[in-house]
C-alpha positions in Angstrom: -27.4 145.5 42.4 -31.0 145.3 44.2 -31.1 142.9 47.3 -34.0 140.0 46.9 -34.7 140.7 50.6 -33.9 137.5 51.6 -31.9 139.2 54.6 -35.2 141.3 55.4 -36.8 138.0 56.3 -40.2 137.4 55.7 -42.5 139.6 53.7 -45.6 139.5 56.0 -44.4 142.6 58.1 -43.3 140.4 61.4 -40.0 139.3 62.4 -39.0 135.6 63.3 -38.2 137.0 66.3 -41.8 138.8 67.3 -43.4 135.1 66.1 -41.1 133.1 68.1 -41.9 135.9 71.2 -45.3 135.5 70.6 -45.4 131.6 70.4 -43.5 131.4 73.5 -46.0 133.7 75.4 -48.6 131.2 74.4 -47.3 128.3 75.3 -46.4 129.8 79.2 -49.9 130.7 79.2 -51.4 127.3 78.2 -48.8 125.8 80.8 -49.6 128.0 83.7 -53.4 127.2 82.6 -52.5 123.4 83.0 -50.7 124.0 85.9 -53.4 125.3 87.8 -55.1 122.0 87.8 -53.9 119.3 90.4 -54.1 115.7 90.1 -53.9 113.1 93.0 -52.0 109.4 92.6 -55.0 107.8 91.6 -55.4 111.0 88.7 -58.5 112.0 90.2 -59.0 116.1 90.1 -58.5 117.5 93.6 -58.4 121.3 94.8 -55.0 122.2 96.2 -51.5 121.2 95.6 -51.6 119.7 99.3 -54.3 117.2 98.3 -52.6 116.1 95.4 -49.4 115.3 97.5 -51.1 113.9 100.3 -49.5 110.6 101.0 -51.9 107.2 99.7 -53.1 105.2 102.2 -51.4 101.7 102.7 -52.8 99.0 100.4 -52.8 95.3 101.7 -52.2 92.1 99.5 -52.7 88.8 100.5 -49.7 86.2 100.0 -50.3 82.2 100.8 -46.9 80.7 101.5 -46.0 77.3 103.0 -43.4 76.3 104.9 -41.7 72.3 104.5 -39.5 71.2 106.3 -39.8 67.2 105.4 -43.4 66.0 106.6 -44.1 68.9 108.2 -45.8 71.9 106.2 -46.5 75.1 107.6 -49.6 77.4 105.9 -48.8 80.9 106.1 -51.4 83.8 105.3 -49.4 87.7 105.1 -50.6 90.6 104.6 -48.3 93.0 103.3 -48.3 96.4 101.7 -47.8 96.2 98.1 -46.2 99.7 98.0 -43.3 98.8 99.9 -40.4 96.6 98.5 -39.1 94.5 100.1 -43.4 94.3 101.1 -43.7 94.6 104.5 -45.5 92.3 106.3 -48.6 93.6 108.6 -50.2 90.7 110.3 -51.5 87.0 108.9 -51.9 83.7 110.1 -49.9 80.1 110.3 -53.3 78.6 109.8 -51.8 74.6 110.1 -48.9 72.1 110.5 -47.4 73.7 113.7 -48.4 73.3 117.3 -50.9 75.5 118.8 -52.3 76.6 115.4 -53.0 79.1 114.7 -50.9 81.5 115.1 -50.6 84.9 114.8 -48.1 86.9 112.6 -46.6 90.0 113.9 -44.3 91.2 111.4 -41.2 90.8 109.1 -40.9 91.0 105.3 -41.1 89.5 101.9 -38.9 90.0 99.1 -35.4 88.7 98.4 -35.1 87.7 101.8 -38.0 86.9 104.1 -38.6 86.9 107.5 -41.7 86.3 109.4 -42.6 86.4 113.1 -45.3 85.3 114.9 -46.5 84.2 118.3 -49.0 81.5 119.3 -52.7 81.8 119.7 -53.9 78.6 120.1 -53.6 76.0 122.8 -51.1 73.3 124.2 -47.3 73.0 125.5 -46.1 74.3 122.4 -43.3 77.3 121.8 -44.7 80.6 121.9 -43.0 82.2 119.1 -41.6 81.5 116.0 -39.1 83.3 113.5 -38.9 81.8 110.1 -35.5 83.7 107.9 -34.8 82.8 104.4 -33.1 83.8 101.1 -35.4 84.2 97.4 -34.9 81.3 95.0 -36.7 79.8 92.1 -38.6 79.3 91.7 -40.6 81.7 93.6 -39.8 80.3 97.3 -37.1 80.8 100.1 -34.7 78.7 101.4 -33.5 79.0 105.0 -33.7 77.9 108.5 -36.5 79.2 111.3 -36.7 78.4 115.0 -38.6 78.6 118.5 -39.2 81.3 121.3 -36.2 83.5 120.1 -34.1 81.4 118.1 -34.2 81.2 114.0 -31.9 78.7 112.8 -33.0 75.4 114.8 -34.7 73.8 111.7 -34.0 73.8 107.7 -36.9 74.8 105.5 -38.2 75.8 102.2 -41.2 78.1 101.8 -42.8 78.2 98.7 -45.1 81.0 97.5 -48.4 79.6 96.3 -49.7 83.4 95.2 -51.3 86.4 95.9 -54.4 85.2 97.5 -55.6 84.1 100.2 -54.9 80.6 101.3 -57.1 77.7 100.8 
């Protein structure tokens, strides 16, 4: 009885195995081809594998918070970088509502919790630093307590995040 050939495979002359070879080769090829072409974070074409994983500079948002603590309000400028989490806070301003306004912000973070720290700039008997603690609700705000030259839990507050802009 005559085989159909079905166990020669297929009747062009090449092997499934030689095809598959040959594919494979081709697609190595194309993929060392794209390979050779870096990309940095912002997908911009660059020369070297080193400028593509050079580290991005810090960004810098803007956040307006407020502080209340009954009749008195707090407004509170921070920039933070926006590729941190929780977003560290750089600098900023307490622009009104406390003594010796303004003031300047020296550090702390934004995120579930918050903390902010700042020292006055401005004039009078007042404290000379501040550092304000609190714990993420919503809405978007903190509750918690802050306090004068060293302390942080003198006075209750809740600070409410107004957005990432500047504040009016």
């Amino acid at each position: 009885m005559a085989e159909t050939g079905a166990k020669d495979g297929p009747r062009s002359g090449r092997s499934r195995s030689s095809t598959s070879s040959r594919e494979k080769s081709e697609n190595q090829a194309a993929v060392a081809a794209t390979s050779q072409r870096f990309l940095d974070a912002a997908g911009t074409g660059v020369e070297s594998q080193e400028a593509a994983a050079a580290a991005p500079q810090a960004g810098t948002a803007t956040a307006c918070l407020e502080l209340r603590n009954g009749v008195v309000s707090f407004i509170i400028e921070v920039n933070v970088d926006p590729n941190t989490y929780p977003f560290v806070i750089s600098g900023g301003t307490i622009k009104s509502g406390i003594c010796g306004a303004p003031w300047n912000v020296t550090g702390g973070f934004l995120g579930t919790n918050l903390r902010i720290d700042a020292t006055r700039q401005g004039t009078g008997s007042c404290a000379n630093t501040i550092i304000i603690v609190g714990e993420e609700q919503f809405p978007p705000s903190w509750r918690g307590t802050y306090g004068f030259d060293g302390q942080s839990s003198s006075f209750k507050h809740s600070t409410l995040f107004h957005g990432w802009n500047p504040c009016p």
